[in-house]
C-alpha positions in Angstrom: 0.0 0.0 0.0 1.5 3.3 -0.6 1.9 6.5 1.0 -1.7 8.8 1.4 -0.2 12.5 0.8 -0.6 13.3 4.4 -0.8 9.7 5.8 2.1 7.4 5.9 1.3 4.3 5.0 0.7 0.8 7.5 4.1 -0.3 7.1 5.2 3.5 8.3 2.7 3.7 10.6 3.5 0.3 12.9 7.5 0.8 12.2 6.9 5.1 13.9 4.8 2.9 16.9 7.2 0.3 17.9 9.9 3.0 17.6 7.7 4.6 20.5 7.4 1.2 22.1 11.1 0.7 22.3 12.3 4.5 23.5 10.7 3.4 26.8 9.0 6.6 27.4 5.5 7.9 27.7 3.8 7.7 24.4 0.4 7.9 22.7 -0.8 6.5 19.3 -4.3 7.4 18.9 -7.2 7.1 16.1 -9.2 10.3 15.8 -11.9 8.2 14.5 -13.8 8.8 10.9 -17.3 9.4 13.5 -14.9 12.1 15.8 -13.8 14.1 12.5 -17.3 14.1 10.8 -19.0 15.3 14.0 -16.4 18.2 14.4 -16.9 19.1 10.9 -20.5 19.0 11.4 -21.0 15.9 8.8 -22.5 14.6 11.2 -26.6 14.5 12.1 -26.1 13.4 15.5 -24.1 15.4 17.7 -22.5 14.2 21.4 -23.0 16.6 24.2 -20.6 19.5 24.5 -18.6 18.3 26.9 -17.6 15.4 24.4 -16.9 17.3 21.9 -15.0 19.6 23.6 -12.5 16.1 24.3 -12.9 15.0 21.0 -11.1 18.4 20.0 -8.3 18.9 22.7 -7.2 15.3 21.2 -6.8 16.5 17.7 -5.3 19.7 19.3 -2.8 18.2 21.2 0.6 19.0 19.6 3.4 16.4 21.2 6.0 14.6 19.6 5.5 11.8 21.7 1.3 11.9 20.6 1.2 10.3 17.1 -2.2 11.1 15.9 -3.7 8.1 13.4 -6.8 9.3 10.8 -8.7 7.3 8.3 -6.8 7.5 5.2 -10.1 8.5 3.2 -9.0 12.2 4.8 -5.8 12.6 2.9 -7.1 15.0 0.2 -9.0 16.9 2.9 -5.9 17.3 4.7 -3.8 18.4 1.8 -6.6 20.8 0.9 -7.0 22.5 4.3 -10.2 21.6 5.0 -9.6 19.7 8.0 -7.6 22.7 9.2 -10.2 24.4 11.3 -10.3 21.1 13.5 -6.6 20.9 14.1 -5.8 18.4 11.4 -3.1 20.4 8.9 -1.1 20.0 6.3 1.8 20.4 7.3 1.2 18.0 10.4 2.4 13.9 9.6 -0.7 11.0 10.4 -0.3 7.6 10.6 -2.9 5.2 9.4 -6.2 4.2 11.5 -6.9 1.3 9.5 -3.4 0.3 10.2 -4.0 -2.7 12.5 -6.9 -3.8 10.3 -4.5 -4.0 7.0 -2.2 -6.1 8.6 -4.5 -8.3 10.4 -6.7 -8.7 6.5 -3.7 -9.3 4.6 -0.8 -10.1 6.6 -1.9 -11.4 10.1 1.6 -13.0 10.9 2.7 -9.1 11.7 0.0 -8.6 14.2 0.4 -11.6 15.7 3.8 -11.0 16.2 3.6 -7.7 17.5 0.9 -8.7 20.2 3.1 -11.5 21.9 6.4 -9.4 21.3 4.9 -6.2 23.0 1.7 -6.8 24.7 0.9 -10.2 25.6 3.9 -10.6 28.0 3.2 -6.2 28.8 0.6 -5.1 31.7 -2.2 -3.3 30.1 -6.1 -2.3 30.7 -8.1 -2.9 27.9 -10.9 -0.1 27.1 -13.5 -1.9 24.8 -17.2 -2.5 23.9 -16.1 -6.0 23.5 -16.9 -8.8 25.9 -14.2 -9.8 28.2 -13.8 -13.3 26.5 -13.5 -11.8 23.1 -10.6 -9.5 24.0 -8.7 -11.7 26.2 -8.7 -14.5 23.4 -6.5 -11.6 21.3 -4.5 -9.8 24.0 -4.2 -12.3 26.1 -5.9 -13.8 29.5 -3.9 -11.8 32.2 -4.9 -8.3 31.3 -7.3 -6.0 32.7 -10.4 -5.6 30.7 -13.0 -2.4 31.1 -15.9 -3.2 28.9 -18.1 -0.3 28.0 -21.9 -0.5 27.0 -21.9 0.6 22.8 -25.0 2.7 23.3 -24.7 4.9 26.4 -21.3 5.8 26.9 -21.3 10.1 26.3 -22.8 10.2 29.3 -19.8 8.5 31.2 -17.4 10.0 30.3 -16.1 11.1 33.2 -16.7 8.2 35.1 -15.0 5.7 32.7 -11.9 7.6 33.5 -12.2 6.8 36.9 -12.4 3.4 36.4 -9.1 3.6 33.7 -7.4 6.1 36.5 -7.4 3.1 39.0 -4.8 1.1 37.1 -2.5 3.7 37.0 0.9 3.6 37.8 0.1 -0.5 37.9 -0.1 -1.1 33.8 2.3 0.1 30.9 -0.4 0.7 28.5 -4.3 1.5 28.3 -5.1 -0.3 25.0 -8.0 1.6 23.1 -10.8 -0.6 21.2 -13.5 1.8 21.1 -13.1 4.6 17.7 -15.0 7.5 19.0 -15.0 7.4 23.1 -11.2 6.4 22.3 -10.6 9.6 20.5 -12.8 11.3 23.6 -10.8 9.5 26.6 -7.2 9.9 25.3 -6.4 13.4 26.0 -7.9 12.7 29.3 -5.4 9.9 29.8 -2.8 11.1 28.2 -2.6 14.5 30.7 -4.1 12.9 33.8 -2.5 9.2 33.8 1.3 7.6 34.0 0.0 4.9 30.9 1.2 5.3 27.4 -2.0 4.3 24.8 -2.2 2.3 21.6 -5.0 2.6 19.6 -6.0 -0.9 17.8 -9.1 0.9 15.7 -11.7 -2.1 15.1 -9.1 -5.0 14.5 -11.0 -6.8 17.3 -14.1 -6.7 15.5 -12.4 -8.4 12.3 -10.9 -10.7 15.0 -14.3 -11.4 16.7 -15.5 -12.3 13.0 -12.8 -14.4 12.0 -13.2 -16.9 15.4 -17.0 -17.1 14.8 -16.3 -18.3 10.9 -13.7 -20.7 12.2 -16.0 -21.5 15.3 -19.3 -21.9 12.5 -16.6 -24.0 10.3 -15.4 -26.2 13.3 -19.3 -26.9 13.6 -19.8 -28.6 10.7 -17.1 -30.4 10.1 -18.4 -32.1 13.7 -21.6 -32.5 12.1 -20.5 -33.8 8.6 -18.9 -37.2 11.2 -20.9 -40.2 11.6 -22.3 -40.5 15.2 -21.0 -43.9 16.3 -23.5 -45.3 19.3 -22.0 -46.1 22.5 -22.8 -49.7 22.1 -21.8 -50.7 18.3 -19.2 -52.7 18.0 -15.4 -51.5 17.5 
């Protein structure tokens, strides 16, 4: 895949992240998801309240080296042409892919699965997701913390799914993000408030959860395709 003109490409992308990963410092790599920007540009017909908007625009705001900001590459040419300006996004800024997780995982899975048991399976992290606890463990792995968040009513709680985040501080090295919008809402809250660095996967769980129920479905009827053997014929 090549380079957007304002987005570097996946390969780009997951080579600037572990680079993060490795320096050993404090470090954010963040979606501002395709929902967050249309809702900031008005695009949107429903609105969040105020307060989550206001979050959604101090995260595209933020301007720190160590904050790599990741946007759907469907936004290049409205980056190049300014009109993303107003909401932080510029043209002279560098992105990083959203979908980035989601190529590698559709056409190369071998480099997520390596970068999951090299930096977060054996890693401490929290897991923010609208996923089921099962689901996400099965990916990350079974010894990390998992905060799942109802999909439908989460504007409202905000404030107090920071809480909940803010009590594994100091005791995990990252808060993983699986949750596009609220993710793009919670980070500058983490990021300024919290000792965690974040990493953003975008929806690669969801192409996860799809891929385990078509091998779960395909596992099913192979069963059924065997001959039942009764307990009493003879062997």
């Amino acid at each position: 895949m090549k380079d957007s003109i304002k987005i570097l490409d996946p390969v780009k992308s997951i080579i600037s992240l572990t680079e993060k990963i490795e320096s050993k410092k404090k470090f954010a790599y963040v979606n501002i998801s395709r929902s967050a920007i249309n809702v900031l540009n008005n695009s949107s017909e429903k609105k969040p309240p105020k307060y989550f908007m206001k979050s959604l625009s101090k995260c595209v705001s933020i301007q720190d080296d160590n904050f790599l900001k990741a946007v759907p590459s469907e936004f290049s040419q409205d980056i190049e042409n300014g009109k993303l300006s107003s909401l932080g996004i510029t043209p002279d800024g560098t992105y990083y892919d959203a979908g980035m997780f989601e190529y590698f995982f559709n056409t190369k899975k071998d480099v997520v699965d390596i970068f999951l048991n090299h930096y977060i399976k054996n890693s401490k992290n929290v897991i923010l997701t609208f996923h089921d606890q099962k689901t996400v463990q099965k990916m990350f792995g079974q010894h990390q913390y998992v905060i799942t968040v109802p999909y439908n009513n989460y504007y409202d709680k905000l404030d107090s799914i920071v809480a909940q985040v803010c009590e594994f501080d100091d005791g995990v090295d990252n808060c993983i993000l699986d949750c596009p919008m609220l993710g793009t809402a919670i980070a500058p809250k983490i990021w300024s408030e919290m000792n965690m660095s974040i990493i953003d996967f975008g929806k690669v769980v969801s192409s996860a959860k799809f891929l385990y129920n078509q091998d779960r479905n395909s596992n099913r009827k192979d069963f059924e395709k065997k001959p039942f053997r009764k307990n009493y014929e003879k062997r």
